[in-house]
Structure formats: structure tokens, C-alpha cells
N, C-alpha and C positions, 0 to 999 in steps of 0.2 A: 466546643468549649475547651480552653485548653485546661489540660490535667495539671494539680498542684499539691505541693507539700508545703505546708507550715512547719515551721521551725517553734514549734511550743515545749514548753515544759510542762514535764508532770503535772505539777500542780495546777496547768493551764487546762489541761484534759481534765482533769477530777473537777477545775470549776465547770466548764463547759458541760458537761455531764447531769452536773447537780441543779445548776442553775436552772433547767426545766421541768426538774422533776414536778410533778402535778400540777402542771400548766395543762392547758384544754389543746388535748393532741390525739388525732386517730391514728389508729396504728395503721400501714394498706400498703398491702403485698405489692399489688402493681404497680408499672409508671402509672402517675406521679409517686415517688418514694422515698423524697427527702437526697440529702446527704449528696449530689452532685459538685457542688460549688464550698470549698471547706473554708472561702472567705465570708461566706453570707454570713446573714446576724445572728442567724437559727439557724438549724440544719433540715428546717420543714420547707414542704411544697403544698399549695392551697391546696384545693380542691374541693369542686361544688357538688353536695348531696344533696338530692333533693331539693333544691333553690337556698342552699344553706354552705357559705363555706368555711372550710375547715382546715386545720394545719393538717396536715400528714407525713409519715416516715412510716418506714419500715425498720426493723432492728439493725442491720448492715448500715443502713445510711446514716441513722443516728449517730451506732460507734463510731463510723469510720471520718463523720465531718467533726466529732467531739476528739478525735487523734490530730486530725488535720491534714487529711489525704481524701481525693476525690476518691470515689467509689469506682469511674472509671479511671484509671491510670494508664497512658498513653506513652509517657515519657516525656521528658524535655532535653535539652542540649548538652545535661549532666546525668540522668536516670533513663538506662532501659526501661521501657514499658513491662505493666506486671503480667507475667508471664500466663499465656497458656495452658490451661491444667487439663485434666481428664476427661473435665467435665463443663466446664466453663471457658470459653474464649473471648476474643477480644478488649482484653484489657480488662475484664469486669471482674472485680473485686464480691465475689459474696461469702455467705459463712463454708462454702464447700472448698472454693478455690484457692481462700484464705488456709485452711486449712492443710489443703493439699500443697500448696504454697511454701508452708512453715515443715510439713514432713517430708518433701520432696517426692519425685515421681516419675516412674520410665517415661521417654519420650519414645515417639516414634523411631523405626528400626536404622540403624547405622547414625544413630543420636547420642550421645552419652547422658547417663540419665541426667534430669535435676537435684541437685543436691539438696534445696528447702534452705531456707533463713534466709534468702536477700533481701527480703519486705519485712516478715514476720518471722518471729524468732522462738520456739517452744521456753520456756523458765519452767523452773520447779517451784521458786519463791516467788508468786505475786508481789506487785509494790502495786499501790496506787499510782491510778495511770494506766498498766496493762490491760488487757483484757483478756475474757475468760470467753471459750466460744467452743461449738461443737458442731460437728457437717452435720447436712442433709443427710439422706439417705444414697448412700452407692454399696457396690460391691464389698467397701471394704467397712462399711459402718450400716449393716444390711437394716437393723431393728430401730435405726433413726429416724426421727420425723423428717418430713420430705425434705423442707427447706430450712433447718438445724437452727440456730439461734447466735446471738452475741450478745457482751454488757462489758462496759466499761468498769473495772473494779475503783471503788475509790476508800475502800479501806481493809487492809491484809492484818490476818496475825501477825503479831512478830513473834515466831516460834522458831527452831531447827529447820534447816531444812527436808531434812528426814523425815518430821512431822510433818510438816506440810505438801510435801510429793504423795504422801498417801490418802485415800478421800474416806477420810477419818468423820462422821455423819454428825457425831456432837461439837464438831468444829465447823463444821462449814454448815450445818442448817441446826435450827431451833425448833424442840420438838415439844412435844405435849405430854408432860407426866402422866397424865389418863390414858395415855396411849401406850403407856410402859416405859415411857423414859422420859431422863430428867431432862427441866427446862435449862439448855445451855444455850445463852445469847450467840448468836455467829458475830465474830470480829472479820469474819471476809462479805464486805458487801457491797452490790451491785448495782448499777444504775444503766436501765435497758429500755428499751421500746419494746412492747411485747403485746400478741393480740391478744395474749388468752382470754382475757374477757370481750369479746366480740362488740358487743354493745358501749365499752367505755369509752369516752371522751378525756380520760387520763393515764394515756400510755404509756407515758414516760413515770418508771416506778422506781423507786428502792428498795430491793430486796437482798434476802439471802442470797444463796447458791443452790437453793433448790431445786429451781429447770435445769439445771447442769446435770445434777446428781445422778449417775449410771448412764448416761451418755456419748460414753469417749472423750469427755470434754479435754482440753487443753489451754492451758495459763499462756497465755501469748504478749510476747514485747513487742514492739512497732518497731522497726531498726531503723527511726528517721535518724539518729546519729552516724549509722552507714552510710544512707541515701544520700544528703545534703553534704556529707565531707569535700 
């Protein structure tokens, strides 16, 4: 399949995004996992359980066909293929590579290192559009869940940026006065494919920042205005 970038705008990703939210979708780690082909109509791949079938993604595939970049990136006759990371090869796009991707990373010896940002770009200020993402579990992010998470954000504070580089918890998640703190609505929120509920049939959610929250996470830009110039 050949590899592809859309040329969208923001507001194309935040509809893309939203437009599924609590549609009948399983979340599933393995191939099949959505998010190969970022022209399809959806970013889902069937698949039959139990004589029963079903949309499926995974959170990687979701984001990254709602950005509009295949999951594998190969390259075409204007874009290098997405590089090689530490931990992920072949062109594959997940939340570790992406990440490792966006901070850069030694290459092998008489290599000069990767410098990070030619796909993916760190910000401090979320915009709708971005996404927010955190690796699996490596060396350098030991206490992470295996296979780390992504969400499309499709609504940021508009505050300083000072405030917003810091993971200030009455800003970015909503908490529970009986729990000892005041109820403050999150104005940063997220729209993700996530399995945490194992059994649901509505994976595609809107939520806070809460699966983020103490994770290493990272505000990330897509640099299709790079890629496509």
C-alpha cells in the first residue's frame, strides 16, 4: 500500500476526530488496527468476533488516519520514510517511535545522531489539531505502560504559555470536591481510541487528560507543513 500524507487543516483533524466519538468501535491491539490507508472513510478495520463483526482501531491508528498520515510511512518521491527508532523499525509509526521520533535519538556508531521534529514536532501550547501522546515502556520512560497511548486534542486552554508547559492538575483534569478538591472543568480535551474498558463497544471517547497525567507525556504537532512544502 503506498504510504500517504493529506494535506488537512486543523479543523479537518478536530472534525475527523470528533465525528466518531461514541460510534460502535472496539478498541484491538493487534493487526487488524485501523488507521493504514488515511484516505478511507473511517480509520477502522472489521473484524469478526465470534461470528459477529466489528469496527476496530487501536489508539495509534485512530490518531494518526484523523492527522492524515498512514501509520506505516514509507516515503514517496518528496518525503523520506519515517525513520528508524530504538525501538520500532520499518517505517512504523507508534506511540514509542513517534515519540522517540519528536525527541530525537543516537543512531548507530559512526552515525550522527537524530536530531527529532521532521514528522513530529514537541509544542508547549496545544492548539486543536495536535496531539498529546506518551511512549510505552523503554529505558528511558521505565514506569510506562507497555504500549503508551495517543489522542487527538480538539480543545486547548487559551492561557500563557508558561501555564500551560506546566501539568498544572486543576487544568488539565476535573476532580471531585469530596475527594478534596474543587470541581474545575478541563478546557484541554481529548478525543482517543482507548481500551480501558475491555468489554466496550465505544472506544472512541471524549475525554480529559487524565490517561496522560504523570506519564512523560508530550503536546505534539504533525509537521505536515514541513513534509508536503
Amino acid at each position: 500500500m503506498t504510504s500517504k500524507i493529506l494535506n488537512l487543516t486543523p479543523e479537518q483533524v478536530v472534525d475527523r476526530a470528533k465525528r466518531f466519538v461514541g460510534n460502535t468501535v472496539k478498541y484491538h491491539l493487534e493487526y487488524p488496527n485501523g488507521g493504514s490507508d488515511p484516505e478511507t472513510i473511517t480509520p477502522f478495520d472489521l473484524l469478526n468476533i465470534q461470528g459477529v463483526d466489528f469496527k476496530v482501531a487501536d489508539c495509534i491508528g485512530f490518531a494518526l488516519w484523523c492527522q492524515g498520515i498512514s501509520r506505516r510511512y514509507l516515503g514517496d518521491v518528496n518525503t523520506q520514510p519515517f525513520p528508524d527508532t530504538p525501538n520500532v523499525t520499518g517505517g512504523y509509526i507508534n506511540c514509542t517511535s513517534l515519540v522517540q521520533e519528536a525527541v530525537g535519538f543516537a543512531r548507530r556508531k559512526g552515525q550522527p545522531p537524530y536530531p527529532g521534529g521532521r514528522f513530529f514536532r514537541i509544542v508547549t501550547k496545544p492548539v486543536p489539531g495536535d496531539l498529546i501522546v506518551f511512549s510505552g515502556r523503554t529505558k528511558d520512560y521505565p514506569v510506562n505502560p507497555k504500549h503508551g497511548h495517543i489522542g487527538v486534542i480538539v480543545a486547548a486552554p487559551d492561557v500563557p504559555e508558561d501555564a500551560v508547559s506546566s501539568w498544572n492538575v486543576d487544568r488539565w483534569t476535573t476532580f471531585d470536591r469530596k475527594r478534596g478538591a474543587s470541581i474545575i472543568p478541563s478546557t484541554l480535551r481529548i478525543v482517543h481510541c482507548s481500551g480501558v474498558q475491555k468489554r466496550s463497544n465505544k472506544a472512541v471517547r471524549e475525554t480529559d487528560a487524565r490517561p496522560w497525567y504523570q506519564r512523560s507525556a508530550y503536546f505534539i504537532h504533525f509537521n505536515r507543513e514541513g513534509l508536503l512544502k
